[in-house]
Legacy VTK file of the C-alpha trace (Angstrom):
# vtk DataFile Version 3.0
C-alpha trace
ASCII
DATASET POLYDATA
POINTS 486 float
38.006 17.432 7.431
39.005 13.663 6.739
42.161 12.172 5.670
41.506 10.643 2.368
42.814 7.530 3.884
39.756 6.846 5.932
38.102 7.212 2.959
39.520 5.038 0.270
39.909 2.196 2.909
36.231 1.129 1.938
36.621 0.919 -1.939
38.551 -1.220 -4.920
41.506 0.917 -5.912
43.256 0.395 -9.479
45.594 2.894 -9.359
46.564 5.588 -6.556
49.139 8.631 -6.850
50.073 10.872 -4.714
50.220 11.143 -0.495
46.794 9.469 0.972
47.391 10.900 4.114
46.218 14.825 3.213
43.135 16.166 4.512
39.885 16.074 2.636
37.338 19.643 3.143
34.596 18.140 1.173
33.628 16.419 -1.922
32.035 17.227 -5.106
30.808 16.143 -8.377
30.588 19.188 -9.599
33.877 21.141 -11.129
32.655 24.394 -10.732
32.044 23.940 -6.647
35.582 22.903 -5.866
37.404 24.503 -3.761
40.909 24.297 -2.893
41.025 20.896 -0.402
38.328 18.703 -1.897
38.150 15.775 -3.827
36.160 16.010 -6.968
34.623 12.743 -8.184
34.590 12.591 -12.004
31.719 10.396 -12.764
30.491 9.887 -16.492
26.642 10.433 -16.523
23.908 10.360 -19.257
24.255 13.546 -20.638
27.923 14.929 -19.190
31.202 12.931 -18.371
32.864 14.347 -15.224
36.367 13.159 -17.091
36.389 15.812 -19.024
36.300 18.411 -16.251
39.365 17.187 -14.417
41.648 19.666 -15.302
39.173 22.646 -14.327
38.951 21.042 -10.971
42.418 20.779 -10.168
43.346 24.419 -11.451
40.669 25.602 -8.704
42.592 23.639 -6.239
41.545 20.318 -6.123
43.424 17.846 -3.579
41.789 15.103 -4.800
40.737 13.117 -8.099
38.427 10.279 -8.006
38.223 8.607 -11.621
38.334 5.907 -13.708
41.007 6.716 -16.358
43.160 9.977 -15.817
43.541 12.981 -18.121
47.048 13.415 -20.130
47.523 16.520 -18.408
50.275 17.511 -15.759
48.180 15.562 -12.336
51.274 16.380 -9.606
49.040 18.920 -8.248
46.027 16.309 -7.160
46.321 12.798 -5.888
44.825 10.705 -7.975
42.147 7.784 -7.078
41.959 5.370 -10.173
38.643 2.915 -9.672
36.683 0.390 -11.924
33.727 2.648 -11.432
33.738 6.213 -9.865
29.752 6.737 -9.471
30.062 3.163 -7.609
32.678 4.239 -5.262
31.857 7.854 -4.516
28.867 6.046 -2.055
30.927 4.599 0.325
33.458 7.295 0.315
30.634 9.669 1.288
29.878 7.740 3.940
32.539 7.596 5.500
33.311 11.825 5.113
30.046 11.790 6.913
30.969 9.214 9.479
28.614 6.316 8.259
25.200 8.277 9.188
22.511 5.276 7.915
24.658 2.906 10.871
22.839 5.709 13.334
19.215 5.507 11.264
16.869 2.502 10.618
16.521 3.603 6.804
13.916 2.483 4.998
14.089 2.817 0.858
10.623 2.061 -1.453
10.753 1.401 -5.165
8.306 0.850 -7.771
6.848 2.564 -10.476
3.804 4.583 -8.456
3.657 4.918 -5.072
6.913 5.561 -3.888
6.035 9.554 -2.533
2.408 8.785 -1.106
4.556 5.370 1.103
7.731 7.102 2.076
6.037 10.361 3.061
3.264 8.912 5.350
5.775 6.706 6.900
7.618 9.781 7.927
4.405 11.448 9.046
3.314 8.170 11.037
6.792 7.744 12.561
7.096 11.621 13.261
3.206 11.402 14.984
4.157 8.225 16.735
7.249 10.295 18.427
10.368 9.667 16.808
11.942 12.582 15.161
12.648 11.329 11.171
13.773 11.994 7.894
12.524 12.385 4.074
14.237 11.790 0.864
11.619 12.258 -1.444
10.332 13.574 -4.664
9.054 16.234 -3.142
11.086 17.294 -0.051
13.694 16.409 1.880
12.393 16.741 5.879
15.090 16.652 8.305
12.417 16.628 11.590
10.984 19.335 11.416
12.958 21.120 8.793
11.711 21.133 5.016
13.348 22.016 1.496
12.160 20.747 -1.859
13.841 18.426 -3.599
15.786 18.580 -7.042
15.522 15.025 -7.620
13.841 11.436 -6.325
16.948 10.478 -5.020
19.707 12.764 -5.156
23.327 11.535 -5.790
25.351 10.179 -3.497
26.935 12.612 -1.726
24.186 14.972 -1.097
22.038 11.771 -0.496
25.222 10.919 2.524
24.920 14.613 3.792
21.039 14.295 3.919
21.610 11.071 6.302
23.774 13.257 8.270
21.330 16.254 8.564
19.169 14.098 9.873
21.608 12.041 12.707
22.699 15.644 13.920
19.084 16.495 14.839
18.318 13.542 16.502
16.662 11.700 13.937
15.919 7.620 14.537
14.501 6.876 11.153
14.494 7.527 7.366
12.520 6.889 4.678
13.312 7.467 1.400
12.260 6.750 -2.202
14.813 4.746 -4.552
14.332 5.502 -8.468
15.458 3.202 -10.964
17.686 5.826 -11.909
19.321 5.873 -8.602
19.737 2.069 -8.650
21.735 2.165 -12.157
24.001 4.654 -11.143
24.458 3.416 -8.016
23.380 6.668 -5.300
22.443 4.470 -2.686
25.607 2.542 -2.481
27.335 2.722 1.057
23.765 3.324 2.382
23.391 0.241 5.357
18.997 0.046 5.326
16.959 -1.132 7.619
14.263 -2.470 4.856
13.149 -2.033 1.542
9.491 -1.835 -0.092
8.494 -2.444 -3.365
4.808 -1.355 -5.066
4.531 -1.999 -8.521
6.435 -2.065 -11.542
4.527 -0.755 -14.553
6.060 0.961 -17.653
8.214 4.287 -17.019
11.518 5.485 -17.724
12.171 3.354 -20.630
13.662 6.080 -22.505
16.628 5.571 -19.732
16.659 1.860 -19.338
15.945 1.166 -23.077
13.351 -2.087 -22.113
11.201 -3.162 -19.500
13.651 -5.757 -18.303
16.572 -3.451 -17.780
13.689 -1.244 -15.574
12.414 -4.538 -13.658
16.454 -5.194 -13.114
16.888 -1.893 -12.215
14.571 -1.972 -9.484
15.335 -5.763 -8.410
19.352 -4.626 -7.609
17.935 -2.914 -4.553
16.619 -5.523 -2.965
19.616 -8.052 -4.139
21.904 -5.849 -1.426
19.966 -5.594 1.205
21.464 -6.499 4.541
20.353 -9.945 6.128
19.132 -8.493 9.228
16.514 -5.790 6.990
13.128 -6.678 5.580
12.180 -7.057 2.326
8.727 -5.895 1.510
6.648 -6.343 -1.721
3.523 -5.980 -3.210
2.509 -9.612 -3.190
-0.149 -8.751 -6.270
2.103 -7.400 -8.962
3.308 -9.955 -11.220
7.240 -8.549 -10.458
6.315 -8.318 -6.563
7.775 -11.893 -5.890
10.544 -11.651 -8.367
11.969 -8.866 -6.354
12.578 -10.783 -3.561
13.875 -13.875 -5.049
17.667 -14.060 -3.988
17.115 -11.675 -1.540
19.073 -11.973 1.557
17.033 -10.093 3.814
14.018 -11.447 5.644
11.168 -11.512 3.632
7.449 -10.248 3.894
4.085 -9.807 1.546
1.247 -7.414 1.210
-1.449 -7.522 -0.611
-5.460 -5.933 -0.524
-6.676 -9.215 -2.202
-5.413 -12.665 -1.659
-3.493 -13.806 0.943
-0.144 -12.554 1.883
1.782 -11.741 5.064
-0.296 -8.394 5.593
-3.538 -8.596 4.456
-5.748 -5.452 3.733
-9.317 -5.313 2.450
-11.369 -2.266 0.984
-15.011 -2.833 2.782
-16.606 0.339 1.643
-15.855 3.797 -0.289
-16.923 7.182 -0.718
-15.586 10.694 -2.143
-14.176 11.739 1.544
-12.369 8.378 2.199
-12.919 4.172 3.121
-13.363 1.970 5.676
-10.803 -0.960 5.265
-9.628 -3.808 7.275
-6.174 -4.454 8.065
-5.391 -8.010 9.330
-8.708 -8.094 10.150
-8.886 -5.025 12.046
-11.184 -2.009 10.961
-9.676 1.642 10.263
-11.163 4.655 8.442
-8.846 6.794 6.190
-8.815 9.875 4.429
-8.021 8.540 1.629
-10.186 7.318 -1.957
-8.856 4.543 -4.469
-8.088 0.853 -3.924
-4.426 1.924 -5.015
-4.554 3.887 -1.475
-5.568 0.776 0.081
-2.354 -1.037 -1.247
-0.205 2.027 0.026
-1.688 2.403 3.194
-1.461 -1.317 3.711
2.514 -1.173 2.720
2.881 1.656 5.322
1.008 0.030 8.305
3.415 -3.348 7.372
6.452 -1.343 7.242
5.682 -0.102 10.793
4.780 -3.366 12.296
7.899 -4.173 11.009
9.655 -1.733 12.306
8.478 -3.162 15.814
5.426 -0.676 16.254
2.299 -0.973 18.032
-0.848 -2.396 15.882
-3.467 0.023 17.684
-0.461 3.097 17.581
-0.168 2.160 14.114
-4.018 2.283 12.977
-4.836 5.131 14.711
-2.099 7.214 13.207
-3.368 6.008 10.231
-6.940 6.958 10.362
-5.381 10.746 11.051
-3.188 10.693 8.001
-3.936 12.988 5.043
-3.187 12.433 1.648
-0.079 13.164 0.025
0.326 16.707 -2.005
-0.741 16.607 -5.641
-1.908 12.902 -5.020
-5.385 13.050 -5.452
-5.485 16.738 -4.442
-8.749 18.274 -4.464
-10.323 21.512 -5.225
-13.748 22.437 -4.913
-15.272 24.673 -7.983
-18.379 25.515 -6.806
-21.602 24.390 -8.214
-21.182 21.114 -6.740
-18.234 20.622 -8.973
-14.970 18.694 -7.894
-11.413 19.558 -9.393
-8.716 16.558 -8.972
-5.250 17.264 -9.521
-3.026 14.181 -9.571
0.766 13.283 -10.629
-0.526 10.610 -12.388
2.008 10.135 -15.545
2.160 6.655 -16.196
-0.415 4.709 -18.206
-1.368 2.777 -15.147
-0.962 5.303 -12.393
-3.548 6.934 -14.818
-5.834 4.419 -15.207
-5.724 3.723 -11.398
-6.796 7.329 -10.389
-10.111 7.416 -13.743
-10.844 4.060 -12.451
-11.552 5.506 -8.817
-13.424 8.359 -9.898
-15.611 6.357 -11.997
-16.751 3.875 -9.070
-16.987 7.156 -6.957
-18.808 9.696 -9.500
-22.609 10.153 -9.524
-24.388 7.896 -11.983
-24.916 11.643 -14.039
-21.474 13.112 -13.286
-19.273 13.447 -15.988
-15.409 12.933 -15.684
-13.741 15.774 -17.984
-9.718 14.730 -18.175
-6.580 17.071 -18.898
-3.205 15.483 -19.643
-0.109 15.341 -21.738
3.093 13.843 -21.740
6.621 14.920 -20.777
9.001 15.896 -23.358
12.650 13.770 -23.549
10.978 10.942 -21.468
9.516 7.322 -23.053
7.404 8.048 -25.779
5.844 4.755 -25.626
3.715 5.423 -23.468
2.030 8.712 -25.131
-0.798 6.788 -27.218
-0.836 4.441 -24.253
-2.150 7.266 -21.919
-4.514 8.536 -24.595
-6.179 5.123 -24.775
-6.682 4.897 -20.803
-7.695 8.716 -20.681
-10.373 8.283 -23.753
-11.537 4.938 -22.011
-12.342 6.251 -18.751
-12.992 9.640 -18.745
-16.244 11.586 -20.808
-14.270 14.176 -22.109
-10.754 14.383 -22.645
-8.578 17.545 -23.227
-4.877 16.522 -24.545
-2.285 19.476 -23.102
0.924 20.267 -23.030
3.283 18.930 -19.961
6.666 19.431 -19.305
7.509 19.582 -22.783
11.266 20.351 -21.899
13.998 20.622 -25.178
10.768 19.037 -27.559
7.880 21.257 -29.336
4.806 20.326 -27.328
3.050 19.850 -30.656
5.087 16.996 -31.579
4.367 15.034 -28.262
0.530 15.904 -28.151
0.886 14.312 -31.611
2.159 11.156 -30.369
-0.413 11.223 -27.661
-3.333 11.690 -30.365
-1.963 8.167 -31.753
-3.952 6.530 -29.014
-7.087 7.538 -29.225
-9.343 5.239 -30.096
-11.664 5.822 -33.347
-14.542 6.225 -31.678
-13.378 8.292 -29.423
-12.039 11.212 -31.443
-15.472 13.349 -31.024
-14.579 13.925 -27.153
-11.048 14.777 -27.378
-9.787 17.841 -27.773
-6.323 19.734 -27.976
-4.974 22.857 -26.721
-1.262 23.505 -26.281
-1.296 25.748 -23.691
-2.130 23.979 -20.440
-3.744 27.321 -18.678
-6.303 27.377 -21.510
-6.823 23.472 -21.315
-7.830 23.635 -17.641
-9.641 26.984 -18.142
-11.503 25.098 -20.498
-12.248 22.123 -18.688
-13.296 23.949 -16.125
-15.885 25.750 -18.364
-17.406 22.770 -19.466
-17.851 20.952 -16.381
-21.356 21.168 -15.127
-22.765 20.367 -12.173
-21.645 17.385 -10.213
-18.590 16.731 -12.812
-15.165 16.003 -11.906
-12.314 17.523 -13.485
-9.116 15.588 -13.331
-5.915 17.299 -13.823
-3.287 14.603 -13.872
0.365 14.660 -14.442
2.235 17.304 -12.873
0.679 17.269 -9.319
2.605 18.661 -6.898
4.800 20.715 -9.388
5.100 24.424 -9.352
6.687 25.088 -13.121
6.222 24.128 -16.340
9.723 23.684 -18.224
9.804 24.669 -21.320
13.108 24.285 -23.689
15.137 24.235 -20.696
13.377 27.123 -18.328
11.305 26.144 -15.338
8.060 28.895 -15.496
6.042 29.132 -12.476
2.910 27.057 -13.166
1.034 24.903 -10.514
-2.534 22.757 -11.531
-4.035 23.327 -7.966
-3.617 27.323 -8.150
-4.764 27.385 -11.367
-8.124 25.126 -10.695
-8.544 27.441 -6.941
-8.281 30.633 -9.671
-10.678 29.720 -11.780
-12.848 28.595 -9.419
-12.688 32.338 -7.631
-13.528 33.601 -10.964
-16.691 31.878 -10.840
-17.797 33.056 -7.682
LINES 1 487
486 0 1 2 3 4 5 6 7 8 9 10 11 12 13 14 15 16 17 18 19 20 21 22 23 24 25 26 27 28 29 30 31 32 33 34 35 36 37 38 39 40 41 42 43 44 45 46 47 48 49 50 51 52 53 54 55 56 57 58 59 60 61 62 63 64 65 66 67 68 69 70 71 72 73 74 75 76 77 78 79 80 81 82 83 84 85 86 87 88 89 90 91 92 93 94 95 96 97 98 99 100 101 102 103 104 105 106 107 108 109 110 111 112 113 114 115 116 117 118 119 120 121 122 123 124 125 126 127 128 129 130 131 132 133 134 135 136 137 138 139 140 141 142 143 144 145 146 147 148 149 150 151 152 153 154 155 156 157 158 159 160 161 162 163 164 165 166 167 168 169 170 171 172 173 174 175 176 177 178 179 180 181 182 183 184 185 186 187 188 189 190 191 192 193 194 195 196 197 198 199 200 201 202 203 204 205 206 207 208 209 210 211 212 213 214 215 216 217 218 219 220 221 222 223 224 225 226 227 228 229 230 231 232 233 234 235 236 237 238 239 240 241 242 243 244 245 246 247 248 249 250 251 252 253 254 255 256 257 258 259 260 261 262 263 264 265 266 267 268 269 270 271 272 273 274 275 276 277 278 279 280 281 282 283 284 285 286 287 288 289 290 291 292 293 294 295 296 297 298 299 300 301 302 303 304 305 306 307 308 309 310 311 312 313 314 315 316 317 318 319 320 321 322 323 324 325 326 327 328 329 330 331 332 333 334 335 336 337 338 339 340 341 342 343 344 345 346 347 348 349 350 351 352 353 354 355 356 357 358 359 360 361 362 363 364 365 366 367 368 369 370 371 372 373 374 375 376 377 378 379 380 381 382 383 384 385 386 387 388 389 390 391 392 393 394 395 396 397 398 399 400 401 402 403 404 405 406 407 408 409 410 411 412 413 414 415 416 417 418 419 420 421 422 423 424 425 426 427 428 429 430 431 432 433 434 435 436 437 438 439 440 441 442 443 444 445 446 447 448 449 450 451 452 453 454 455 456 457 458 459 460 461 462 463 464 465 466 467 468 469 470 471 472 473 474 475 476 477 478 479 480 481 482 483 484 485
């Protein structure tokens, strides 16, 4: 329990009605969780505007409304909160129910288009190896220690995001790392959040189907780094074109990375093979399990992080030489017959063409890459034909599928897929809706020494289909098929 004025004293008030000194039993952006003695938080989203489910949270007993205009309804039940911007002030006021957990973590956030799982979730594993009991917020779970759940979203909204913090200071935790969408930038789900650092990767194009145009994304992504504290770090990816524009105004202290030229870290692929590489990091040799020069860039982000962070060089590489790669990133399955199933999230043009233009320097000279992808429905349809070009360029044979296809037919998006195959590569593509059948199929044509890639769902166990979630996972269906060939 708080008294609602602890919490408002951290936020811009327009308009406030009723006693500020009652006591607050939770909050909520939900109507239908509130219970009598908590504060609902009407926020208007992309699909739903909380305004409109005032009045159903103050007949179930609501003490508090946070909004930005109020209803024409009778309001003497509720005190009222009136703010410029209720998704920008719910942050801080989570914080504070939660007694400021991130001033009791060094939290680190990473951004960017691809990478943002593989970095956050190794630096927990590193730190957690290294000693120091952590924390996850990522797109696939949410660790506190030792503790695991799966996660709903990349970063969740703010007040689940504050009571995650809080997990994570009650059980001793020192640090947290956690990935920052785009998404999570625009509506502000990070705000009230004090971090310790920030990391950027890349910025290729996603999510334009949210942010409209690229430079909405790339401003999107650049807010983070514009409030970081003065006493964090600032991290980027010295060799994407946006890496340096991410740091300019930023007032923390500022760092580079990069795998080619020179930067403030400095990592260098010396040799690769199907089971992992040999790099050099600041000019010190490490093996890791890892394949892809992408990896290298990762890897090279985490091991600057933790330097950062005030860790040991020789702690730091030799936790990394033990580190395994992240689930449903480059995920492999052996099918027998000298034949080697990949299954990757890959669902970006370039996160695509990064993970085909591995396997191609790794495959033998005969090998044959065989592809499966598709697109997800009510996401950017730009990049459909774009994926389709980088698929039909890189791989042998390529079998268009269906992906998430969500509230849209799956014909229509492989459709818009097909648009980007090149003419002469229509003989090696084929189609099949159902994504079972299109890795069943794969699998059947791969002959020995072939690789068949499985990209874009990765560590996902359903397939959601006009609004349902069915159980469906690419790994269990490549280890099934390859048990049916034994």
């Amino acid at each position: 329990m708080k008294k609602l004025s602890d919490l408002i004293g951290h936020i811009n008030i327009t308009e406030l009605s009723g006693d500020p000194g009652i006591l607050i039993s939770g909050l909520t952006l939900n109507s239908r969780e509130v219970v009598p003695g908590m504060l609902f938080a009407a926020i208007k989203g992309t699909h739903h505007d909380g305004h409109h489910y005032i009045k159903q949270a103050i007949e179930q007993g609501a003490a508090a409304i946070l909004c930005e205009q109020a209803p024409d309804i009778d309001l003497d039940k509720s005190v009222i909160i009136r703010v410029e911007n209720s998704g920008q002030a719910i942050g801080p006021m989570a914080s504070a129910f939660y007694d400021f957990p991130s001033e009791s973590l060094q939290v680190v956030g990473v951004t960017g288009t691809n990478g943002k799982t593989t970095i956050a979730t190794l630096l927990y594993t590193l730190f957690e190896n290294l000693g120091y009991p952590s924390g996850l917020i990522s797109t696939i779970r949410v660790r506190v220690h030792l503790g695991s759940t799966d996660a709903t979203h990349t970063t969740p909204d703010a007040i689940t995001f504050q009571r995650h913090l809080a997990d994570m200071v009650k059980a001793g935790c020192q640090y947290a790392f956690v990935e920052v969408s785009s998404h999570a930038m625009d509506q502000h789900r990070v705000e009230g959040v004090r971090f310790a650092g920030g990391i950027f990767t890349n910025l290729t194009r996603d999510h334009l189907d949210y942010h409209h145009d690229f430079q909405a994304y790339l401003k999107a992504k650049k807010s983070f780094f514009d409030q970081l504290d003065p006493n964090a770090f600032g991290l980027t990816n010295a060799e994407d074109k946006n890496g340096l524009v991410m740091l300019q105004n930023c007032p923390a202290n500022r760092y580079t990375y990069a795998t080619r030229g020179a930067a403030d870290f400095e990592g260098r692929l010396m040799e690769e093979h199907l089971d992992g590489m040999q790099v050099s990091f600041d000019t010190k040799e490490v093996w890791l399990n890892f394949i892809g020069r992408y990896n290298v860039s990762n890897l090279l982000a985490v091991y600057a992080a933790a330097r950062l962070l005030g860790q040991d060089e020789v702690g730091v590489l030799t936790q990394l030489s033990l580190l395994q790669p992240v689930e449903g990133r480059l995920e492999t399955v052996l099918l027998g017959n000298d034949r080697i199933g990949i299954v990757d999230y890959a669902h970006t043009p370039d996160a695509l063409e990064n993970v085909l233009s591995t396997l191609v320097e790794l495959k033998k000279s005969a090998s044959r890459i065989i592809t499966v992808f598709g697109a997800g429905g009510d996401r950017d349809r730009g990049k459909r034909p774009l994926m389709a070009e980088v698929a039909c360029r890189l791989s042998d044979q390529v079998i268009i599928t269906s992906d998430n296809p969500r509230t849209e037919d799956p014909e229509f998006i492989m459709d818009e897929v097909k648009k980007g195959i090149p003419a002469g590569a229509v003989r090696k593509v084929l189609s099949i809706t159902n994504r079972h059948e299109a890795i069943k199929t794969a699998v059947a044509m791969a002959q020995k020494g072939d690789i068949v890639l499985v990209a874009g769902k990765g560590h996902e166990t359903y397939q959601e289909i006009n609004g349902v979630k069915h159980h469906f996972d690419d790994r269990e269906e490549l280890r099934n098929l390859k048990t049916e060939n034994l």
